[in-house]
N, C-alpha and C positions, 0 to 999 in steps of 0.2 A: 783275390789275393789271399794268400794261404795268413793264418795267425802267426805271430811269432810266438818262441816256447812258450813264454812268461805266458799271455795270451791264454795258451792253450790246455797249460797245468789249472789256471786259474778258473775255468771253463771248464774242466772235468772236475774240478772241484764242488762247482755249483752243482756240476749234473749230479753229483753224489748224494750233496746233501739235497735237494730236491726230491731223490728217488729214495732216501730212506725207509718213510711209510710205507713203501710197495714197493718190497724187495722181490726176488728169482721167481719167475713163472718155472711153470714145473720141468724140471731135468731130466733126463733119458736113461736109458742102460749106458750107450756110450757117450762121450764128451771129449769135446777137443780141447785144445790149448786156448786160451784165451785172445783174443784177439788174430783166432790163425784163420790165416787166407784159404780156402778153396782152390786146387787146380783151374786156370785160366779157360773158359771158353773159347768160343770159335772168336779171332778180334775180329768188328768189322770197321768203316768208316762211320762215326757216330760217336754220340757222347761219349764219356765213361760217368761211369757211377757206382759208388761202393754203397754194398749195401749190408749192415748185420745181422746176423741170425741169431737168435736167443738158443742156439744148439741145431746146426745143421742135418743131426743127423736122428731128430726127434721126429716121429711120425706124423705131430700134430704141425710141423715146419716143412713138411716135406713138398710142396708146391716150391719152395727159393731151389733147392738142388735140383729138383726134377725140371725145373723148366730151363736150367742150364745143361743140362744129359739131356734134352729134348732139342738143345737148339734155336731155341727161341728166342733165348734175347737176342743172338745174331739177326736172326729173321725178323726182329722188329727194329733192328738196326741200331742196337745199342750195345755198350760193352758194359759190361757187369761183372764186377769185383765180389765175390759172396765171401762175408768174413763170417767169424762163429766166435759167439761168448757161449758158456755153458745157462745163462740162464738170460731172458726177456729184459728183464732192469740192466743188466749190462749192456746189452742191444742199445736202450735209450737211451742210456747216459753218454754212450759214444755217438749216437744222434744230438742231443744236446749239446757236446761239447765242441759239435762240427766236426766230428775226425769222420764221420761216414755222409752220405744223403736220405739214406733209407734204413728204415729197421724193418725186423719182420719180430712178431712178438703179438702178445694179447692187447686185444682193441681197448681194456683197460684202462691201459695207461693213457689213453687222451684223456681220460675222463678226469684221471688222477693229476695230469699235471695242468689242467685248465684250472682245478682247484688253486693252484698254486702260481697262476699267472702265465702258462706256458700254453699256446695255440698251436695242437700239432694234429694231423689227422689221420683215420683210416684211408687210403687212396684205392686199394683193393680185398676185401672182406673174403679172406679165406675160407672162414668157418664160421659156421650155423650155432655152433654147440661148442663146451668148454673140452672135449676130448678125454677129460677127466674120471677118473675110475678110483670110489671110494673102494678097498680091499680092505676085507680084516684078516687077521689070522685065523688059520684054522682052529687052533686053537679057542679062540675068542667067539667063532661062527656060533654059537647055542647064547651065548649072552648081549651080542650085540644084532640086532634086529632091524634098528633104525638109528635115529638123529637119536631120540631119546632116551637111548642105549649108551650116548657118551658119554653120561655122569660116570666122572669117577676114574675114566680111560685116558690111556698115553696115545694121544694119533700123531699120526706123520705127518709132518706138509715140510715143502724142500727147504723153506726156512721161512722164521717168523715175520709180519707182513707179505707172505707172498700173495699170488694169487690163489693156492691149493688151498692157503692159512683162513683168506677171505670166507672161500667158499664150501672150505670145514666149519668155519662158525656161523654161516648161516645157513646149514644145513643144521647142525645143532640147534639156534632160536627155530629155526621154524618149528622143530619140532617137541618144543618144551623144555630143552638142556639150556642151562645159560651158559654161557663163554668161561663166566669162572667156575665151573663145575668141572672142566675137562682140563686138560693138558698138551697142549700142543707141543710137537719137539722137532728139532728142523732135522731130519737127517738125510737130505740132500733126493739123490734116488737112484733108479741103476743100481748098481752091485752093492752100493752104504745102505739105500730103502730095504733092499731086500733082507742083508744079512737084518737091519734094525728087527724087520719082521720075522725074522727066524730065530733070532736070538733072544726075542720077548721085548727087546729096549721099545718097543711099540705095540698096539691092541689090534690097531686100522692105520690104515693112512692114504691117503692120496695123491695118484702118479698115472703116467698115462704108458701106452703101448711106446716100445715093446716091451717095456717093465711090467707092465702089465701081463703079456702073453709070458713071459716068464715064470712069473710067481702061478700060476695056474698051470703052467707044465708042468711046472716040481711040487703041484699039490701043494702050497705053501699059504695060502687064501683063499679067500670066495669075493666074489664083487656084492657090496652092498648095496651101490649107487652107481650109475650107468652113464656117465653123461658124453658117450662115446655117438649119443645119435639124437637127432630132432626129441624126438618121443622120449628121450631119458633127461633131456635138460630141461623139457616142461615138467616132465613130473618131479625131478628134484629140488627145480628154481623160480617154477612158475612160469615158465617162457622161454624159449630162444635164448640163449647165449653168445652172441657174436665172441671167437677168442683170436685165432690168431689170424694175422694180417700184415700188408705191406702201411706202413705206417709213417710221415714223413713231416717237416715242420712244413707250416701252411704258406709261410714267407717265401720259402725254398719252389714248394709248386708252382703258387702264383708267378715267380718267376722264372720257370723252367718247365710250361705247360706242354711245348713239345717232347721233350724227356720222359716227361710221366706220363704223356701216351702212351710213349713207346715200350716204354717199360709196363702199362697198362697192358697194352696187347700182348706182350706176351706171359705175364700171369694167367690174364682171364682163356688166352689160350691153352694154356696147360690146365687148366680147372675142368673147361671143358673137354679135351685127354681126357683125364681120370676119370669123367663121368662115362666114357666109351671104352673103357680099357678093365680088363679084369684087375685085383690085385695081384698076382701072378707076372701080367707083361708091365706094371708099374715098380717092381720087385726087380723086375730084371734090368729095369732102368736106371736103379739106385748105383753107389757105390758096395761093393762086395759086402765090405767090412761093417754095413750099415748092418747087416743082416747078424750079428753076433750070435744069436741061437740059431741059427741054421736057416736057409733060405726058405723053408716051409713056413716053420716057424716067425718070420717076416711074414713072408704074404700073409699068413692069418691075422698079423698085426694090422697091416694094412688092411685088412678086410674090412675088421670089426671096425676100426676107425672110419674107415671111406665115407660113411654118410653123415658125417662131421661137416664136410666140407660143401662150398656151394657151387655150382655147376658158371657162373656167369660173375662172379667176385661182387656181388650186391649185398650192401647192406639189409639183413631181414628188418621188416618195418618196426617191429616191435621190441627186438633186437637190443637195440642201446637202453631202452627204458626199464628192461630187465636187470642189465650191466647196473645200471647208476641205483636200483635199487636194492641190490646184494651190497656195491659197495658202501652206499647210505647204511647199512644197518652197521658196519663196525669201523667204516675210515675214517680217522680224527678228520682228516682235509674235508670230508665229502658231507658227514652226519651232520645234519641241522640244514647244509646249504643247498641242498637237494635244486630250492627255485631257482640257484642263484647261475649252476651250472645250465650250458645252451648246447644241446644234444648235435643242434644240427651242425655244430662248429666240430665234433668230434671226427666226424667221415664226409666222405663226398660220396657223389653218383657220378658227377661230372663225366670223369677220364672211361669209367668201367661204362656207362651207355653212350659210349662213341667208338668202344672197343672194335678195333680191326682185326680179326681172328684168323682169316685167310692169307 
């Protein structure tokens, strides 16, 4: 039974104030309308299911549009609604207030709202690594060097609480700067991030492809921190970053175990695509308009990110203990309760090692 309004303002209300502490996962060159729907896939006989993107048309999301342009959720016999907020926290708050079934966004947020009394999970672990790329300006490249370089610096993250915010400050403690030495300043990303960084209103900041692949076209940055691949998120985090992912409340699966197969299969299908596919024929899969600097310039976005992501949608083993302890070092919810959070309640294996591929 659908909520009545009241209900349902009332319910987006909470999800609001629950998602305060951990505001927008990081935002793209392009952005859609809020809550705008994606052209319809193939329909077939089978469920339906909406699901939100924290920004469809961001590289580090790009598994929820590709496996709709691939066909696949026809083929696993489901229909899938793909809607778009510009940033991950709006993903989950239209999870929580029931207007979607599924988000897609950083694995995060389970962590974050378990603190807070909310059971919701990873169901298929897109990414290995946060996709995240610390830039400075060119300008700034002779004085900033590392973390310890941020006394004193205006950095970018898409806005305060995010996850860029998170894991700018604890790249800063790790490396001797405390939190109140620097400056954090939200300036979104896409064409706000860039001018912020052209204009000086920023030193550094962090944002992911194809904003990325842009500010390095225009000679506009250098990357400081890498955390576009396995090897760039140990050396910046200590470990494995699981970030973005199909993510769902646990109520909902347990009740809807056939669904989330279905819809399992054909994630973990398109994952393994990408791992047989150059970025070039995943490029031409996209929507045109995703490619805004020019379709070269795409595929090298997709490039550089491609090994972000995991081949079979499994959680890496070590993965979440990573997660919980960047966010333990600065999340009011999270610091101090470290024992009190239960990792395993965050993701499953379940649906992704029964995945039917063929």
């Amino acid at each position: 039974m659908r909520p009545n309004s009241t209900g349902r303002v009332a319910a987006a209300a909470l999800a609001a104030v629950l998602l305060l502490p951990l505001a927008a996962c990081a935002n793209d060159a392009a952005t859609t309308a809020h809550g705008a729907a994606a052209p319809a896939g193939q329909q077939v006989d089978g469920p339906k299911v909406k699901i939100m993107v924290g920004g469809l048309d961001k590289v580090i999301y790009l598994p929820a549009m590709l496996t709709q342009r691939l066909g696949f959720f026809a083929e696993a016999g489901v229909n899938v609604e793909l809607m778009t907020e510009p940033a991950g926290v709006n993903a989950t708050t239209a999870l929580l207030a029931g207007d979607v079934q599924g988000a897609v966004g950083f694995y995060d947020h389970t962590i974050d709202l378990q603190a807070k009394g909310k059971i919701v999970e990873s169901v298929v672990q897109f990414a290995q690594a946060p996709g995240e790329v610390e830039i400075v300006s060119t300008k700034q490249a002779d004085a900033i060097k590392s973390g310890a370089d941020f006394k004193g610096k205006k950095l970018g993250v898409t806005s305060i609480g995010s996850s860029t915010d998170f894991l700018t400050k604890y790249l800063a403690v790790k490396n001797g700067a405390a939190v109140s030495e620097f400056s954090p300043i939200a300036v979104g990303a896409g064409q706000t991030f860039i001018a912020a960084l052209q204009q000086g209103s920023i030193d550094a900041g962090m944002t992911t492809d194809p904003t990325v692949a842009t500010i390095l076209d225009k000679g506009l940055g250098k990357i400081l921190y890498d955390m576009r691949t396995p090897e760039g998120s140990r050396d910046a985090l200590g470990g494995l970053y699981p970030s973005s992912s199909l993510y769902m409340n646990t109520d909902w699966v347990e009740k809807n175990k056939d669904t989330t197969q279905k819809l399992t299969n054909a994630f973990v299908k398109t994952l393994t695509w990408m791992s047989t596919h150059s970025p070039e024929e995943i490029a031409a899969k996209m929507p045109a308009d995703y490619a805004q600097g020019g379709a070269e310039q795409y595929a090298a976005a997709i490039k550089a990110t491609l090994p972000m992501f995991t081949t079979d949608g499994v959680m890496p083993a070590d993965g979440p203990k990573t997660v919980l302890a960047v966010l333990a070092a600065f999340h009011p919810d999270v610091k101090g309760k470290e024992g009190t959070i239960d990792l395993a309640r965050t993701y499953t294996t379940e649906f992704v090692g029964k995945a039917v591929t063929g």
